[in-house]
C-alpha positions in Angstrom: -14.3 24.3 12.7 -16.2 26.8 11.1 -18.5 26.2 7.7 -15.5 26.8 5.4 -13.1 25.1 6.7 -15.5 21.7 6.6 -16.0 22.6 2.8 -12.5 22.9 2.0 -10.8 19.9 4.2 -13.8 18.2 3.1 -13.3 18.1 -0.6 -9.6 18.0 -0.2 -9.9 14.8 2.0 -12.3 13.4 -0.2 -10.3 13.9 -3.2 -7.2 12.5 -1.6 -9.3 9.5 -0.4 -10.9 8.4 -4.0 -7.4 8.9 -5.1 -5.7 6.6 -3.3 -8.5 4.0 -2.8 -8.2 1.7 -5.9 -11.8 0.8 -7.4 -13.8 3.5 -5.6 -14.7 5.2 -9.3 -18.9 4.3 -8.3 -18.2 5.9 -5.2 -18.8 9.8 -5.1 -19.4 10.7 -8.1 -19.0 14.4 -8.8 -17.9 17.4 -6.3 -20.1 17.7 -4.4 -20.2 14.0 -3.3 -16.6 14.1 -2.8 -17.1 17.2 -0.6 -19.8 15.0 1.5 -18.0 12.0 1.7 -14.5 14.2 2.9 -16.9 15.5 5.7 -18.2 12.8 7.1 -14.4 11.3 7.0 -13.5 14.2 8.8 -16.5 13.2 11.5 -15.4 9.4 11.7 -11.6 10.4 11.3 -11.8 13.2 14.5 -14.1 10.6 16.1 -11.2 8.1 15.7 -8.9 10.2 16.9 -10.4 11.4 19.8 -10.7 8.1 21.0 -7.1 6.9 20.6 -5.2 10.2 21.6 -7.8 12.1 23.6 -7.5 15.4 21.6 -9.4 17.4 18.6 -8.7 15.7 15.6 -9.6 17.8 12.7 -9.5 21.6 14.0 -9.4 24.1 10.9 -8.3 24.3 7.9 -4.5 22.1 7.9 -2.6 19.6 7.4 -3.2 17.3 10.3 -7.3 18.0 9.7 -7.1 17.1 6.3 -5.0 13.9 7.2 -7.6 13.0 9.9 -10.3 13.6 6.9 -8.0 11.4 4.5 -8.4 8.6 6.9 -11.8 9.0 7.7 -12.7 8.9 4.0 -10.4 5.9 3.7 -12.4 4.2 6.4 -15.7 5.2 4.8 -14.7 4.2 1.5 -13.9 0.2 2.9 -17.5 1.0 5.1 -19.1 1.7 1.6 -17.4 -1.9 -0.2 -18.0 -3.6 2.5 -21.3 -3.2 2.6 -22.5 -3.2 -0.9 -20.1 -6.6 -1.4 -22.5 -8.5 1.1 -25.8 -7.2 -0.7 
């Protein structure tokens, strides 16, 4: 994926992920933190899903990218909990 296309399924997936996770107000505060944290759920999300199905996971700007983002944020949210519940 080209620069854009992480920017934009990275804020959407972000946004989608905050969204749906209950309690995760403290985490990403602002745009630009949801932008980050919808790009590195697109890393762990394509990284998940190139493990289980053997294919790209998040490959431009559509709907099955920004789903694989989604989930990757989701998982990086529960990452993010789960570590600042045992601190």
């Amino acid at each position: 994926m080209d620069l854009i296309a992480w920017i934009v399924v990275g804020f959407v997936a972000g946004f989608l992920a905050k969204a749906v996770m209950k309690g995760s107000e403290g985490i990403a505060q602002g745009w630009l933190a949801t932008m980050l944290l919808g790009i590195l759920g697109a890393v762990v999300g394509g990284w998940i899903w190139n493990i289980v199905f053997h294919s790209p996971g998040a490959t431009g700007i559509n709907v099955m990218s920004i789903l694989v983002a989604f989930v990757g944020s989701c998982v990086v949210i529960s990452l993010i909990r789960f570590f600042r519940a045992r601190s």
